[in-house]
N, C-alpha and C positions, 0 to 999 in steps of 0.2 A: 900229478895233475898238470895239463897245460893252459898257459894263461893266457897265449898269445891267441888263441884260438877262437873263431866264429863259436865253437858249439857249445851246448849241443844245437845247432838248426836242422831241427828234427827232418827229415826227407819226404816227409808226407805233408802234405797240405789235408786237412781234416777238415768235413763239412759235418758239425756236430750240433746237437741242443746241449742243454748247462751239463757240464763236467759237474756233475754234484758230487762224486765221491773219487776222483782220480786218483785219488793216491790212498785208497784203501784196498787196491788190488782187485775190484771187482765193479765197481760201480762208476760210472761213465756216459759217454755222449754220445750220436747217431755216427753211421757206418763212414769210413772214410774215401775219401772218392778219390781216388790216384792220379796222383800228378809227376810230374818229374821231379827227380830230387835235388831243384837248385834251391839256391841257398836262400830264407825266407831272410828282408832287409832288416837288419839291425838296428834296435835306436841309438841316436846321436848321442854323444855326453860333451859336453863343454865346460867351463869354470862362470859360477854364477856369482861367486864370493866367497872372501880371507878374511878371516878371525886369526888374530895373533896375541898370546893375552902373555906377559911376561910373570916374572914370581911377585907375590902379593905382598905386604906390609903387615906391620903389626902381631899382635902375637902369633909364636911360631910361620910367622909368613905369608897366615893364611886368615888371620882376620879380615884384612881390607883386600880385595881380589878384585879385579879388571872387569868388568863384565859380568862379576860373581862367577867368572867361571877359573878350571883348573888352570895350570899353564901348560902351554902346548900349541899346536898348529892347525888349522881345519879347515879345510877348502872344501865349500860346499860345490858342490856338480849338480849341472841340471842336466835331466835327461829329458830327452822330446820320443815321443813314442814314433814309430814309422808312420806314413802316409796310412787312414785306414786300420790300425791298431791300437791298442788301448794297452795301459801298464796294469795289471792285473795286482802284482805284489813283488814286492822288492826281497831278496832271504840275503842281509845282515850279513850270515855265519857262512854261506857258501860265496859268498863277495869278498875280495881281497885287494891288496896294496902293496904291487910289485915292489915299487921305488918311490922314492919322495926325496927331492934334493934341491935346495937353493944352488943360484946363477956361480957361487963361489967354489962351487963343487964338493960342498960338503952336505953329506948324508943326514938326513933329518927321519931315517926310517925306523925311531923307538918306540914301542908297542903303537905299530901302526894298525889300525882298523877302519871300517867300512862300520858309521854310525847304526844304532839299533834301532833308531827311529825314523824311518822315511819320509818326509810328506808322497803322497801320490795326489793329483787333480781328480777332484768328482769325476771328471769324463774319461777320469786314465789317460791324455793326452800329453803327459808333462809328470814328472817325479822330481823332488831336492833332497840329496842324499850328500852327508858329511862323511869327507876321507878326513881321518886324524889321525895326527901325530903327537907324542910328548913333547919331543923336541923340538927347537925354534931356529929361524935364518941365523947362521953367522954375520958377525957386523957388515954393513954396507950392502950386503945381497939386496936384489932390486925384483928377481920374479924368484917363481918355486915353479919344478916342472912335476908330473907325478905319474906313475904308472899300472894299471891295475885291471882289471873287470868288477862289473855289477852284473851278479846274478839275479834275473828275474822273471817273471810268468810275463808273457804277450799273450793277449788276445785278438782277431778281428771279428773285432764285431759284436753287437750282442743282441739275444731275440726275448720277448716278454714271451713270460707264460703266468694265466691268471688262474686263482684259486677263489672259486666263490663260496657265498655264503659263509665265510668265516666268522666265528662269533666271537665275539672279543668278551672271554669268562677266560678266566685263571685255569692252567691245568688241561685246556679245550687244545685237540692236534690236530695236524692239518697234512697232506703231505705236497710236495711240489717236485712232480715229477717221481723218481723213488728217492727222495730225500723226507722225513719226519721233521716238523716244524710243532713247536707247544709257545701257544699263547702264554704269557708271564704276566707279571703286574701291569692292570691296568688300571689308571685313575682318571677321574674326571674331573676339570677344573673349568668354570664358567661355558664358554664353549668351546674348547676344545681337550682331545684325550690325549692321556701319555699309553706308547703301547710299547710293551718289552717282549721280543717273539728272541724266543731260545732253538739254537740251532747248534751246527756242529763248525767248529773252526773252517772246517775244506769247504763246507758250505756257503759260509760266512764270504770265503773270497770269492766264491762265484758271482756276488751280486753284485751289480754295477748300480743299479738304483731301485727304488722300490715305491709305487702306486697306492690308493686306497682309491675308492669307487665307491659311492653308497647304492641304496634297492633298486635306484633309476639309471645307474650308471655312468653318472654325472661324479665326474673329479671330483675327489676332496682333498682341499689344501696341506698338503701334510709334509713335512722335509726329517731326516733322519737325525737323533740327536747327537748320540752315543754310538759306540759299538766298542767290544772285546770280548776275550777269549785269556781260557787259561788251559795251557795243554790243549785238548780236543775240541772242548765245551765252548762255546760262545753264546752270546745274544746282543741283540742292536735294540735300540729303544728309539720309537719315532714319537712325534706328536702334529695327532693333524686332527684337523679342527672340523671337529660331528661329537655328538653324542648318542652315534647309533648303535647299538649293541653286534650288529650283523652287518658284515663289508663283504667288498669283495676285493684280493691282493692283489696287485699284480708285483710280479718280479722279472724286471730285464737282467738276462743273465747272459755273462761272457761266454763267450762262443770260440770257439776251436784256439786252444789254450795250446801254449807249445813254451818250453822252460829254454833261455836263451842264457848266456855268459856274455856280457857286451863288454868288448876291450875296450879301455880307452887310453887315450896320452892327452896329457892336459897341461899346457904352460900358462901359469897365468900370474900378476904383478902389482901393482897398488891400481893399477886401472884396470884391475880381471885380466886385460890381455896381457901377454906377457913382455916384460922389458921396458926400457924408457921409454916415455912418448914426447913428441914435438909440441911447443907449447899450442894452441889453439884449441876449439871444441870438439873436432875429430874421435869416433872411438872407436874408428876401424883398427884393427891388432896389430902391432908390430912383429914384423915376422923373425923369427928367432931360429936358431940349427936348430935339426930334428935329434930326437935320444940318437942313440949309437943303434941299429939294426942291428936284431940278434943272429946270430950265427944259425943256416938253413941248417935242417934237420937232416943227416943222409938219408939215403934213399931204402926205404924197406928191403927184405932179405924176400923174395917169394920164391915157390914152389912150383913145380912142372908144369901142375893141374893151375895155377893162379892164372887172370886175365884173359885178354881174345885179340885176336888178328889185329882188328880195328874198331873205331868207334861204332860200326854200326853193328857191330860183332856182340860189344858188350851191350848193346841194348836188346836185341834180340834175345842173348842167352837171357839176360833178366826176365825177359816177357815169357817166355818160355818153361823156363826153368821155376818161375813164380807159377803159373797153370798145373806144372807135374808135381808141385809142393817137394822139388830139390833144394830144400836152402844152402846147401854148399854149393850149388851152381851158382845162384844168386851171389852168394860173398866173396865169392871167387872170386870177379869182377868190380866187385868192388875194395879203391886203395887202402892196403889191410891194413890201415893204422885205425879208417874209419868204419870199419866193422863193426866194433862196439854200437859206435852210434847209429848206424842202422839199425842194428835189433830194438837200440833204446824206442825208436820212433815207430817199427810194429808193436812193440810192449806199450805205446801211446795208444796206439792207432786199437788193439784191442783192448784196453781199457774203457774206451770209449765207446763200444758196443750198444752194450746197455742202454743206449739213450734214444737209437733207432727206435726203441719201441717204447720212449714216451708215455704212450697213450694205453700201454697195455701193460699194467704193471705185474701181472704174473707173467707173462712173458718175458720183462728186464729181471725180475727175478729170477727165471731159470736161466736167462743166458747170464747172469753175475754169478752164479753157484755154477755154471759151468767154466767158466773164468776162474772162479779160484779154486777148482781143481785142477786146471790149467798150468797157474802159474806155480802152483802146489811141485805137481810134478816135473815141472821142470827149478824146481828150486830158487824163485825170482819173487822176491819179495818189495812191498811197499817202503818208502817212498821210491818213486819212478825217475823222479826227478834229478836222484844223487848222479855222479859221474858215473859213464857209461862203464869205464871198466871199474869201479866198486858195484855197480848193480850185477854184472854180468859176471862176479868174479867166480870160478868154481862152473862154471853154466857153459853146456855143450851148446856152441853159436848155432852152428849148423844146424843140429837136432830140434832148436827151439825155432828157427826160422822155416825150417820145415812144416813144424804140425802148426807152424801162426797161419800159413798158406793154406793149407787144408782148413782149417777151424773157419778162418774168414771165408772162406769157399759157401760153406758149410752154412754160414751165417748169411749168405747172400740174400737180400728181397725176391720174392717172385716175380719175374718177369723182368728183374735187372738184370746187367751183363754180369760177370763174374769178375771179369776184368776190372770191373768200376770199385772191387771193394778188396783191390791188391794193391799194395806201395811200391809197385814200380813205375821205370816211365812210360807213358802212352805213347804211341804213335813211332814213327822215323824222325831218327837226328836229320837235322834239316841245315844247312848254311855251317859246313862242319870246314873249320880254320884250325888247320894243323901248324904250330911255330915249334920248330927241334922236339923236343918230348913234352911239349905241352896242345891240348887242343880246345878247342868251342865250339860246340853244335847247341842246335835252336831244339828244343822238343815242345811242343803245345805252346809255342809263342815265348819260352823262357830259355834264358843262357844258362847251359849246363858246363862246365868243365872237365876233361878229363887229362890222365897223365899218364904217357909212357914209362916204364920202368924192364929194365931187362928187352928190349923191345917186344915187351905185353901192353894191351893197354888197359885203362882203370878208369870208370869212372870216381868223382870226387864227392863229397857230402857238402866241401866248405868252400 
């Protein structure tokens, strides 16, 4: 696995309704509209706060305890979501902790982890996630530097979809979208109701907030209590203040969902920035050397058939070669480390299907039952989200990047281009700046990258 890496920033920009079942191989959001494959912006991470708690007193050590907590080291990181993006959910288990080392140079990386509890903000604007370590600073150490990624869901965006006449009776279901929703315990206390709606975990993170409406369609005061899940199963429990039997729901749901790996390097010191500070109120950071730069990756091994003349070589074949549903023409072209991760972002991009038709639920049912015999035969199994070479392991690239080109063809709206619902780039590389084997061109108003190798050229994903 690589850590140092942007991805996966999936290649496709996706214009969807709620991902309600993304990661069950079939159930998904509206058609994706193609964009170039630059790299969608990262959220920031910085150092928000140090918990350092030493060994406790008393019997065996651990009666009287610091903060009641273990001993060990914990810097909490804030993450700020991008301009226009929302944090959807933080995954714990796929988030890691390169390094972790006080100013002395001594390594503090003993069962280090990415905490299991995240905060995220109501608006997803902002997350606080604990890096921990067992171990503590050596004497006199003054900052801690640390190095890692946090895995997690982006969204931009999100759109309400309402569900009326719901009635609030035990056992009563409802659906949103092709998702099934069962009314739970409801009770009723002076004027206002407790309402428990059971859903499915995938579901569950789709919601960004959730409405009540009474007969006139007049607001009702209502704010979410609770929410969890165990395995698959979830339900949230609201209370909002009616005594009506029959609402109407609304649910703003996140919108074009894309799984990101955010690096970060973080130095920080008894004043969060890292190192000594001058005395005064100042809490601009002190600037401290950077880690040590990892050693560049050599350059891939390619083949006859890999790459094109020039930049505008490789985007043509793309456009081209995506219309005849050649998906080895397609990869070709692109730098074969990040091959993987393209397929990863068509296996998005057709997951999401389903959702184009909303409003027509036998219709997202036949295109989700055609999807999972889709993914069937080509041996690509849920979650989507894992790393692109454990998703793709065993799975002919080519062959599935092919029949994704036909399928989405296939699935086009009446009267849409065809074009509009393939993930390659639109239009002519535009403002193209060639430096030794590296280049940049404009496509639809964004900076793409690409990279000479063997003098072929390639476009990049990151």
């Amino acid at each position: 696995m690589r850590t140092s890496s942007l991805l996966p920033c999936i290649v496709l920009v996706l214009t969807i309704a709620s991902p309600v079942a993304a990661q069950r191989g079939g159930r998904g959001a509206q058609r994706p509209v193609a964009a170039p494959p630059a790299p969608a912006p990262m959220p920031q991470v910085s150092a928000a706060a140090i918990r350092i708690v030493g060994l406790g007193l008393g019997a065996n050590g651990s009666e009287l305890r610091p903060f009641n907590e273990s001993p060990g080291t914990v810097v909490v990181l804030a993450v700020q979501a991008p301009r226009g993006n929302g944090i959807v959910l933080i995954d714990s288990r796929a988030s890691q902790i390169d390094s972790f080392a006080d100013d002395k140079g001594q390594s503090l990386l003993e069962e280090g982890r990415i905490g299991t509890f995240p905060r995220i903000a109501e608006d997803g604007s902002a997350a606080l996630v604990e890096a921990e370590v067992r171990a503590r600073p050596s004497a006199g150490a003054a900052s801690l530097s640390l190095q890692g990624s946090i895995a997690m869901t982006l969204a931009a965006g999100s759109k309400p979809t309402r569900v009326a006449n719901v009635r609030l009776t035990e056992g009563q279901t409802f659906r949103v979208g092709t998702a099934t929703m069962t009314v739970g315990e409801v009770s009723t206390e002076e004027e206002s109701t407790k309402i428990t709606i059971g859903l499915t975990r995938t579901v569950l993170n789709t919601i960004r907030e959730v409405r009540f409406f009474d007969a006139k369609n007049a607001p009702i005061e209502s704010h979410r209590t609770s929410s969890g899940y165990m395995n698959e199963k979830a339900e949230v429990q609201f209370n909002a203040k009616t005594k009506e039997k029959t609402v109407a729901i609304e649910f703003e749901l996140w919108q074009n969902q894309r799984v990101v790996k955010a690096p970060f390097t973080v130095q920080a010191g008894l004043g969060v920035a890292a190192g000594p500070r001058a005395s005064g109120s100042s809490d601009a950071p002190v600037k401290s050397d950077p880690p040590a730069a990892r050693p560049p990756e050599p350059p891939p091994v390619i083949t006859a058939g890999d790459g094109a003349q020039s930049v505008e070589a490789v985007v043509k074949q793309m456009q081209s070669a995506a219309q005849a549903g050649k998906g080895g023409q397609i990869l070709s072209v692109i730098y074969p480390t990040e091959r993987p991760t393209y397929a990863q972002g068509v296996a998005m991009a057709l997951v999401f299907l389903p959702m184009s038709s909303l409003g027509n639920e036998k219709e997202a049912d036949r295109i989700t039952k055609e999807l999972d015999a889709f993914f069937a035969k080509h041996q690509i199994t849920p979650p989507f989200s894992r790393e692109p070479a454990e998703l793709f392991k065993g799975v002919d690239l080519a062959a599935f990047v092919s029949d994704a080109m036909v399928f989405m063809k296939g699935h086009a709206k009446k009267g849409d281009k065809t074009t509009d619902a393939l993930p390659v780039p639109a239009g002519r590389p535009e403002n193209v700046t060639i430096t030794g084997d590296a280049a940049v061109a404009t496509l639809s108003g964004k900076e793409v990258k690409f990279t000479k190798v063997s003098n072929r050229w390639f476009i990049r994903l990151e």
